[in-house]
N, C-alpha and C positions, 0 to 999 in steps of 0.2 A: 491617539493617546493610548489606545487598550494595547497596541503593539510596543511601544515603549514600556507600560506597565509591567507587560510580560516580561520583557528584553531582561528589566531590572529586580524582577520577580526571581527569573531565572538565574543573574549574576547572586543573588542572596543579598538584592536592596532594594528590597518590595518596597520596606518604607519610607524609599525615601525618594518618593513621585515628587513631593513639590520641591525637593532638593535639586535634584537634576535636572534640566533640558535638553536632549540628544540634539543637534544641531538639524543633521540625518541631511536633505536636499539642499536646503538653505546654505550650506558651507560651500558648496560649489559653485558659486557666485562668487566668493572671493578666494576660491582655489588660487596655489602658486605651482605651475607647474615642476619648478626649480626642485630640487631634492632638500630635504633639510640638512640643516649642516652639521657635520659632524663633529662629535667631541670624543673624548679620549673614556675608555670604559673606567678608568680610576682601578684603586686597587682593591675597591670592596664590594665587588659581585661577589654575590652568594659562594663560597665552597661547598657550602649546604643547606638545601629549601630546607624552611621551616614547613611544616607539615600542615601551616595554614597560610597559603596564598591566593585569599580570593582577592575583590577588586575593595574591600573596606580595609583599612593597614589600621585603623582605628581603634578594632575589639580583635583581640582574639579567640576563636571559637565562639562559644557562648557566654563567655563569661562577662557579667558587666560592666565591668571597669573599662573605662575609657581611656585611652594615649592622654598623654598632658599634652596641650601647644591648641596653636588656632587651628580650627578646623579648614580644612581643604577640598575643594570637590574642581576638577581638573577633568573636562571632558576634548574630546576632538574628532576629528575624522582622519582616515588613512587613506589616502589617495595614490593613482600610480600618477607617473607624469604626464598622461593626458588629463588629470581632475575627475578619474575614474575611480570610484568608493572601492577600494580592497574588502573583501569577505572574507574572513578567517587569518588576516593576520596578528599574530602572538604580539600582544605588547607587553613587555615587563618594566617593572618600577622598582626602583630601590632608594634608598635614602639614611639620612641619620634621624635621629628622636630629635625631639625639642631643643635637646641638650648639644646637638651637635656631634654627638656619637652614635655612630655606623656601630649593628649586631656583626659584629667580625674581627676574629681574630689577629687583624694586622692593623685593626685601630685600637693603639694601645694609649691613647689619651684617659687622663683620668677625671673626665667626663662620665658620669652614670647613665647607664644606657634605663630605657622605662619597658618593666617587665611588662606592661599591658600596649604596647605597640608592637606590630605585626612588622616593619623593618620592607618589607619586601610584598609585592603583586601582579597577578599576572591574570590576562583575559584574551579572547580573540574578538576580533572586531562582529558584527555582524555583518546582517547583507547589505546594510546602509555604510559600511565601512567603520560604523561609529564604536567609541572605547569611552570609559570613564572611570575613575577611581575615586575613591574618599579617604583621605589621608589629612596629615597634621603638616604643618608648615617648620621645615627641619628648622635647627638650629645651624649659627654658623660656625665653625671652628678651625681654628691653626690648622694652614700646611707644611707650612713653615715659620721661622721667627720671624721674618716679615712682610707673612702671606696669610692672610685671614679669608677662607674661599665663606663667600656669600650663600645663604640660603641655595641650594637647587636639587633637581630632583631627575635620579638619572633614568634612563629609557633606553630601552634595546626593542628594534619592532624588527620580527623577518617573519619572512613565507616564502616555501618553497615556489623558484624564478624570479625572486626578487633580491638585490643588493641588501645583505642584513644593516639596518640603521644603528650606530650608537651615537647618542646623541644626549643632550643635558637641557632643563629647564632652569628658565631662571626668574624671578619675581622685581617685576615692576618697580624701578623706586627705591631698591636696596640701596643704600650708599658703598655698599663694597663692591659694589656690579663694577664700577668704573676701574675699580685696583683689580679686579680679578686676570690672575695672568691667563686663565683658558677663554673666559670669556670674551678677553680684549683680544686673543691670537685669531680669532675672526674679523672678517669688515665687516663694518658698520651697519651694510643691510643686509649683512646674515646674524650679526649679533639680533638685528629684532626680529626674526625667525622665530629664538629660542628665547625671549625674552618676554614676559607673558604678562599683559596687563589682568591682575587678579580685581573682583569688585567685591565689594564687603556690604552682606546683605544680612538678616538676620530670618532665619526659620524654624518653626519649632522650636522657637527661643531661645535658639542659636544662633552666635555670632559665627558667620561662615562665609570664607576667599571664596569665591566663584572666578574661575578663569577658564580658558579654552586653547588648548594647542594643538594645532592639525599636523601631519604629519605626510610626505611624500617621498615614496619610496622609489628606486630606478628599477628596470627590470632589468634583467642580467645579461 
């Protein structure tokens, strides 16, 4: 536990031990050798970090105010294809607010984006391979006039000699998951790869998704 402390100490979420569980040994029991499956980067990767991208998307900097929406904490581990823990691979996150609107200039929905949400995060894994984030649960929004993309949360994971992953999460139980045209353009047993059963617990007097998505990368 003192190594995970630190682990979380160090990302800048000391406090939030009884939030988190690193998985860390335990996931490689039900590692999938298979690579995760790929989805499409979309059109709103960052043109430009914001100058805070740790692993909380929740607060930015110091300041108190909190993102609007359910709170989120999304951990996994990064495997290669033998169910070997990756050290130091980059995983990035990005998403829309609450509201369904992406920080980016070529989302010109007029949906209000939430000035106290960080939009974007990135960390490397440790030497257990293990990653986590604490974020809000997006909102969904028009792709089109009759495409409503469901809740998800996009992921880029690479390390040098490895196949860079882009890939997408998606939340358990959405009723849009089944309309969705990226998520249904996979079978069935790669759509639950990416498809994350989240558990709804309360700490610190918060109501908070707990979910886990592991991740496996090919080497080159």
């Amino acid at each position: 536990m003192d190594s995970r402390r630190n682990f979380l100490k160090m990302a800048g979420l000391g406090g939030l031990t009884t939030l988190v569980t690193l998985k860390g040994a335990d996931a490689l029991a039900d590692c999938d050798f298979r690579q995760t499956p790929k989805q499409p980067l979309g059109p709103f990767y960052p043109k430009q970090f914001p100058i805070d991208t740790d692993v909380d998307l929740t607060k930015l900097g110091n300041r108190h105010a909190r993102a609007i929406g359910e709170l989120v904490i999304v951990t996994g581990v990064v495997t290669d294809d033998f169910c070997r823990p990756i050290k130091g691979a980059i995983v990035e996150i990005w998403q829309a607010c609450h509201t369904g609107k992406y920080n980016h200039p070529s989302d010109t929905s007029d949906s209000p984006l939430d000035p106290d949400f960080q939009y974007y995060g990135t960390m490397r894994t440790n030497d257990k391979g293990e990653y986590f984030f604490k974020t809000i649960k997006p909102g969904a929004y028009l792709a089109s006039e009759n495409w409503r993309r469901p809740p998800h949360i996009h992921y880029k994971v690479s390390l040098r000699g490895y196949r860079e992953l882009v890939t997408q999460l998606y939340f358990a139980g959405d009723v849009l998951n089944q309309h969705d045209l990226i998520l249904q353009d996979l079978h069935t047993d790669d759509q639950k790869k990416v498809v994350v059963d989240f558990v709804r617990t309360t700490e610190a007097g918060e109501s908070v998704l707990k979910g886990n998505f592991d991740i496996t990368l090919k080497k080159v």
